[in-house]
C-alpha positions as CSV (number, residue, x, y, z in Angstrom):
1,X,0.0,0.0,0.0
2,X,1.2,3.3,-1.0
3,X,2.1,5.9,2.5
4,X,2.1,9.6,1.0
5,X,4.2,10.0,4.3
6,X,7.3,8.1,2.9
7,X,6.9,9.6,-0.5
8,X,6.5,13.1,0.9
9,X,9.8,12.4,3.2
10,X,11.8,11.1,0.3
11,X,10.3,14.2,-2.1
12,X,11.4,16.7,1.2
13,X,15.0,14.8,1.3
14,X,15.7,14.7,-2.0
15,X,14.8,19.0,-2.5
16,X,16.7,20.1,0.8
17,X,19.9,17.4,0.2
18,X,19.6,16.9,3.8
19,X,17.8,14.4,6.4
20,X,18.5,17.0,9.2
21,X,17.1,19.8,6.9
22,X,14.0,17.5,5.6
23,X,13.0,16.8,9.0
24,X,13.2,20.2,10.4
25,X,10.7,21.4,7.2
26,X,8.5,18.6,8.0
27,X,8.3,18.8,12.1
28,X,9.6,15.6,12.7
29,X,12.6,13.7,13.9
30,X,15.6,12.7,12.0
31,X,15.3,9.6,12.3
32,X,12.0,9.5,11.5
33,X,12.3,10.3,8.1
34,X,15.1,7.9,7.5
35,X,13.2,4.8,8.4
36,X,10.7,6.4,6.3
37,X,13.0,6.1,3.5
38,X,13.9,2.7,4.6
39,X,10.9,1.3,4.4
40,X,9.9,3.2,0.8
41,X,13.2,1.3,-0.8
42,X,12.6,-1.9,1.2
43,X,8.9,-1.7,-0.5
44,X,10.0,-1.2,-3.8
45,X,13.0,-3.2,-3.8
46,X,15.2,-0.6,-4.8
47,X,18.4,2.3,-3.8
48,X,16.5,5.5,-4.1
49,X,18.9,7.7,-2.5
50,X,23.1,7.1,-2.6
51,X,24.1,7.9,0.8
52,X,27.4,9.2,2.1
53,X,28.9,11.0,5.2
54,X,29.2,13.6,3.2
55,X,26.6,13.6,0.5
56,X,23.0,12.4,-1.4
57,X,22.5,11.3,-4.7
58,X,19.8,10.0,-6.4
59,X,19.8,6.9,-8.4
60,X,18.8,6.1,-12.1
61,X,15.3,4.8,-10.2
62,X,15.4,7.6,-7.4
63,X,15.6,10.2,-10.2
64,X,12.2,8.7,-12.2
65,X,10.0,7.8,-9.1
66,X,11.4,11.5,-7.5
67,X,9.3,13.4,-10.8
68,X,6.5,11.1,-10.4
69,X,6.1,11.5,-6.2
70,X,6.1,14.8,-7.0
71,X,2.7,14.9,-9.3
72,X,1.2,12.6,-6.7
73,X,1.8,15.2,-3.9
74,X,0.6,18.3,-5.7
75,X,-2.2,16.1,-6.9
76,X,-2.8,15.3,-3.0
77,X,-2.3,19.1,-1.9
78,X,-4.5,20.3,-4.8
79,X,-7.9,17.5,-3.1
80,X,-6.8,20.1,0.0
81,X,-7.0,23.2,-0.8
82,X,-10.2,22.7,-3.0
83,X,-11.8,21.5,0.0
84,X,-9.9,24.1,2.1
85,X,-10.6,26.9,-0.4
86,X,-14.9,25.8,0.2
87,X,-14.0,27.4,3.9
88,X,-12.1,30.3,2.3
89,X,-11.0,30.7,5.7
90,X,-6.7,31.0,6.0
91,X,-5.3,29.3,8.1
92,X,-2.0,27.0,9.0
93,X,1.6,27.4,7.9
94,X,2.7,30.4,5.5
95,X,6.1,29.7,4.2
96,X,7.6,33.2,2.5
97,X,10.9,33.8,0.9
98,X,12.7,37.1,-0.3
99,X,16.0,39.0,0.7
100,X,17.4,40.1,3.9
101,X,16.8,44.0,3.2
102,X,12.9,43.0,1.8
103,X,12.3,40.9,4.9
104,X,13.9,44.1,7.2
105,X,12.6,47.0,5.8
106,X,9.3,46.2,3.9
107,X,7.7,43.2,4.9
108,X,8.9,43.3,9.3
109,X,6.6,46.7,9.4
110,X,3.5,45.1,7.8
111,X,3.5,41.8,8.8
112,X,2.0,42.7,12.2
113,X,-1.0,44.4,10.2
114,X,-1.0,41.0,8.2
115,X,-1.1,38.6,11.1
116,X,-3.8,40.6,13.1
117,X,-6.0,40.3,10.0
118,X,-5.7,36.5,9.4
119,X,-5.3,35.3,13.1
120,X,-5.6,31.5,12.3
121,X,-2.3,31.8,10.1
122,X,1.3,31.5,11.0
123,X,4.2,32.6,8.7
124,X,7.5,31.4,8.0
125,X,10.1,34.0,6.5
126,X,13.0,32.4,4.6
127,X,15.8,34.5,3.9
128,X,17.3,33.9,-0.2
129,X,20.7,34.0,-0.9
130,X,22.2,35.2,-3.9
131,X,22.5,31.9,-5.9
132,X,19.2,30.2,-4.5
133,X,17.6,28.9,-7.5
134,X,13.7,29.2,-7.4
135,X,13.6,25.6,-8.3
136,X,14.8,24.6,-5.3
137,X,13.3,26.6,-3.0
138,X,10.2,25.5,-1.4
139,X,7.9,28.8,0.4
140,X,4.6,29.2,-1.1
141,X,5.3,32.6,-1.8
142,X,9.0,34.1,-3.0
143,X,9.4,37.9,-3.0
144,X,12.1,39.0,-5.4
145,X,12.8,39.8,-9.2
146,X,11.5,38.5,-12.3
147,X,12.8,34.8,-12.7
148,X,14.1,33.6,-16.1
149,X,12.1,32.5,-18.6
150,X,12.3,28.8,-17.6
151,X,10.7,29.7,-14.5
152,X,6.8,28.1,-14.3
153,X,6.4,30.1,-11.1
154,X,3.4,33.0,-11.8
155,X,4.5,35.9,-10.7
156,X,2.4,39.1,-9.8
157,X,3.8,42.5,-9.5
158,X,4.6,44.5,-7.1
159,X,6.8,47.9,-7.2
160,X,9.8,48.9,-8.6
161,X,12.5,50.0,-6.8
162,X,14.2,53.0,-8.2
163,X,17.8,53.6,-6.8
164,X,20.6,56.2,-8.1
165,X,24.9,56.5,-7.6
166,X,25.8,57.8,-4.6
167,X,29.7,58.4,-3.4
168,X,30.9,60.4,-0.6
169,X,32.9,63.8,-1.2
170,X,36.0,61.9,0.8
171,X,36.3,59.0,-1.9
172,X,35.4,61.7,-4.8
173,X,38.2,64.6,-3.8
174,X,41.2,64.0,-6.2
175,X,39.3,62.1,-8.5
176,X,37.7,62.5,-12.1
177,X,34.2,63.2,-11.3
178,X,32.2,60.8,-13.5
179,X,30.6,63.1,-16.7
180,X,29.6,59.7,-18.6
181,X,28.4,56.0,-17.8
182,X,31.5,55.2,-18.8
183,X,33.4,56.6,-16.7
184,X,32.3,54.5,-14.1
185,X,34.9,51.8,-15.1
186,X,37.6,54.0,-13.6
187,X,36.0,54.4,-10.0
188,X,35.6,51.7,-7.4
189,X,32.1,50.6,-8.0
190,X,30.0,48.5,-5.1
191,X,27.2,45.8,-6.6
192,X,24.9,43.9,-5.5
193,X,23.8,40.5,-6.4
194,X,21.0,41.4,-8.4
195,X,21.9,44.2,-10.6
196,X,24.5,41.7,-12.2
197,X,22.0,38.7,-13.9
198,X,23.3,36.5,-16.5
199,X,26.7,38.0,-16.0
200,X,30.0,36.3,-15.1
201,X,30.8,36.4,-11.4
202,X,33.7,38.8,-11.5
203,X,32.0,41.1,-13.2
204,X,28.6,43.4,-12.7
205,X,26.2,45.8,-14.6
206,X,24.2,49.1,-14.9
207,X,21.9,49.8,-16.8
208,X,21.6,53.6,-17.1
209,X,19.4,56.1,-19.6
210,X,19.0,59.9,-20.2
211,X,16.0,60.1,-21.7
212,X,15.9,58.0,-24.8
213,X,19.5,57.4,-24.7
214,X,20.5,54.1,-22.9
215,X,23.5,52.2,-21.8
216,X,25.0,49.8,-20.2
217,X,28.2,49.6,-18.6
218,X,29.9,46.7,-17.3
219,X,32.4,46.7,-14.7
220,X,34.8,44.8,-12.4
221,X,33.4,45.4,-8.7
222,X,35.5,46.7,-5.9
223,X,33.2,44.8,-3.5
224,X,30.3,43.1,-3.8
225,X,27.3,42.9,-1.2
226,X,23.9,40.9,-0.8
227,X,22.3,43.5,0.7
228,X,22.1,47.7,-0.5
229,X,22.3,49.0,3.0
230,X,26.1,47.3,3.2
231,X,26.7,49.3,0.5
232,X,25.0,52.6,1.7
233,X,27.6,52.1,4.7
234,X,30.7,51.7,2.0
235,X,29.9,54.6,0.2
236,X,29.3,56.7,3.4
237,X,32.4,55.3,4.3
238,X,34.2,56.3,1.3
239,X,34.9,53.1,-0.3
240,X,33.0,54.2,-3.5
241,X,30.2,54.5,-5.7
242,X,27.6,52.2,-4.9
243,X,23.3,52.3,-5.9
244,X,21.3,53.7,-3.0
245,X,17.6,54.4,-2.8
246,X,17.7,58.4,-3.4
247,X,14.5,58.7,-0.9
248,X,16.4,57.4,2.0
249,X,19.8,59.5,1.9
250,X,17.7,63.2,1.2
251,X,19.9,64.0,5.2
252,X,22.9,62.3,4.4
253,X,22.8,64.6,0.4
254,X,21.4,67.8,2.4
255,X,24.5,67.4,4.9
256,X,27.0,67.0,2.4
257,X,28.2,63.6,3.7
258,X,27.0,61.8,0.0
259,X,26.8,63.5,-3.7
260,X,24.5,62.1,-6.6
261,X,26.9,60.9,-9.3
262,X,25.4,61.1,-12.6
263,X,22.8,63.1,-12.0
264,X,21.6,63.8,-15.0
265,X,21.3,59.6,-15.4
266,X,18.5,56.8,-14.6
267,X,19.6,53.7,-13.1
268,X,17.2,51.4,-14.7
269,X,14.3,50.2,-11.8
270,X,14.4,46.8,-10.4
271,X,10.7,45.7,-10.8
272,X,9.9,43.2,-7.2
273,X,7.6,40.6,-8.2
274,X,5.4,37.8,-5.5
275,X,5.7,34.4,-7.0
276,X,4.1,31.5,-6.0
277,X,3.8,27.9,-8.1
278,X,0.5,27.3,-9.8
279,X,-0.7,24.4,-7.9
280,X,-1.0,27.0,-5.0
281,X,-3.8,29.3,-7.3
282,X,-6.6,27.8,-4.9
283,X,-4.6,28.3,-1.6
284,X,-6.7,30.7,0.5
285,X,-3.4,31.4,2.7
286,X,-1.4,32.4,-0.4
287,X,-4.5,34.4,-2.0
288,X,-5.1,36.1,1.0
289,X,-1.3,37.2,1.1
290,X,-1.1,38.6,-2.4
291,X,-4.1,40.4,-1.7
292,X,-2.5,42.1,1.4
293,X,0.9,42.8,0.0
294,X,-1.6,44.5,-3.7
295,X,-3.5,46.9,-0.9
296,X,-0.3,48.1,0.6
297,X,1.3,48.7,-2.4
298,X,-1.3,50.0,-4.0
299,X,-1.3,52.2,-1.2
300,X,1.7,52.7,-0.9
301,X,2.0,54.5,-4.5
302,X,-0.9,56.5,-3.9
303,X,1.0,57.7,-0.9
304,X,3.9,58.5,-2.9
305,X,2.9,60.6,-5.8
306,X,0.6,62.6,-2.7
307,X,4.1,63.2,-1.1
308,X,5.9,64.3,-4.3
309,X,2.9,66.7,-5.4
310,X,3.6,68.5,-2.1
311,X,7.3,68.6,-2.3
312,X,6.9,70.3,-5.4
313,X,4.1,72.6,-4.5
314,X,5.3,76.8,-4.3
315,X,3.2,77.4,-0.9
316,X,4.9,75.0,0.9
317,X,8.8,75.6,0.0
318,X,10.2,78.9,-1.4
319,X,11.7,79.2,-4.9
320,X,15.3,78.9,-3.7
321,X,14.3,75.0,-1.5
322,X,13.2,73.8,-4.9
323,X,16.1,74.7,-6.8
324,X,18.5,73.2,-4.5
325,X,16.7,70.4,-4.1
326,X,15.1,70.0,-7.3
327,X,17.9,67.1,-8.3
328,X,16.8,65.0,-5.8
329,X,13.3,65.4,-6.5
330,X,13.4,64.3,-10.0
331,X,15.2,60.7,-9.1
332,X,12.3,59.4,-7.1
């Protein structure tokens, strides 16, 4: 007789290449899911999994009856949520995935709001690293950019994140302020992870334009960092020019301890995207957290523009604020 338990431990080994990892995801002991295993390659007579102290590898069998336990367990999880989706009512274990600085600076503040709303659900935040491949990861919902076209994950938009080149006066004093994208390559430059896709790993690239001019400009990276508020720090720092958020340095550009470099150029928006497989379209939990994380952005533009019509309204600053501050304005 077939035990979905066994094939769901083997499917759970075989995507975290770990028994100490599988049974953590699963909420149960280690060597519970290897006895699980056991018995599932005792009952089929086979080796699924090659075993080593150091290692898993599947076998010729383990690789055809790992594609096939798969179909069986969506099939399974789709019978729940139609029945679940009937009670419309979300509830139970919410796995989500995105970036350190998403998870600290955008989704900690409005989780709160989310969990007060839905107080039958429970969330999980999983933190991606820079070569995670969506393939292998296994949240319901992962917040980040667009995946490739091989990706069969839908993915729903959310904002984009507009940033612009910052550097400190201390790293730019005795150097050749930047006039052109170019340029760039003769500075130290700070990246991070995801403005450099499809690119070799010792090298990075911007995407700038000037109206309907664009260009690209590729570069060898002083340093490179998984998270833009490491590199806010270098450039404050004055270890070189590195993509900041222009809405979050206005004190640090009014003070004179960071100057726009390029200022007259776009640094081409990263577009955030919630993504979530298609077996999970009927999952209340997961519909009921894109629909939270649409309102807030939603909002969260409205909010925005409101903000920028004030900035650049005469009664509230004088003609001499907005020409001083007018470059920083037209970046956001």
């Amino acid at each position: 007789m077939i035990d979905l338990n066994e094939l769901q431990c083997f499917v759970r080994v075989c995507e975290a290449q770990s028994f100490t990892v599988a049974a953590q995801r699963l909420g149960l002991p280690k060597s519970s899911v290897s006895r699980a295993l056991t018995r599932l390659e005792q009952r089929l007579g086979v080796r699924l999994i090659e075993r080593t102290t150091r290692s898993l590898m599947l076998t010729e069998a383990g690789e055809l009856y790992l594609e096939r336990c798969r179909r069986m367990l969506e099939e399974a999880e789709q019978a729940d949520l139609a029945i679940g989706a009937m009670h419309a009512q979300p509830r139970g274990l919410l796995r989500l995935a995105t970036s350190v600085p998403f998870a600290r600076f955008v989704l900690a503040p409005m989780l709160g709001d989310f969990l007060a709303t839905y107080p039958e659900l429970r969330v999980e935040v999983q933190f991606l690293s820079a070569d995670t491949r969506l393939s292998e990861a296994t949240p319901d919902i992962v917040i980040g950019p667009e995946p490739g076209a091989e990706s069969t994950m839908r993915a729903t938009p959310l904002f984009e994140v507009r940033l612009a080149l910052f550097a400190s006066p201390t790293y730019l004093a005795g150097r050749r302020f930047p006039k052109v994208p170019g340029d760039l390559r003769e500075h130290h430059c700070i990246a991070v992870h995801w403005s450099t896709p499809g690119l070799p790993a010792d090298l990075s690239s911007w995407r700038l334009k000037r109206g309907a001019t664009r260009q690209e400009v590729r570069f060898e990276p002083r340093v490179v960092v998984a998270d833009p508020s490491i590199g806010y720090q270098l450039a404050l720092a004055g270890s070189g020019i590195a993509l900041i958020k222009p809405e979050g340095v206005r004190d640090e550009v009014e003070a004179g301890r960071l100057v726009r470099v390029l200022p007259d150029w776009e640094i081409e928006p990263l577009q955030l995207y919630a993504l979530h497989a298609s077996r999970l379209n009927a999952s209340p939990k997961v519909a009921a957290f894109l629909g939270f994380l649409r309102e807030r952005f939603s909002n969260r533009d409205t909010s925005a523009e409101a903000r920028k019509s004030r900035r650049r309204t005469p009664e509230d600053r004088s003609g001499s604020e907005l020409k001083g501050r007018g470059q920083i304005a037209r970046v956001e």
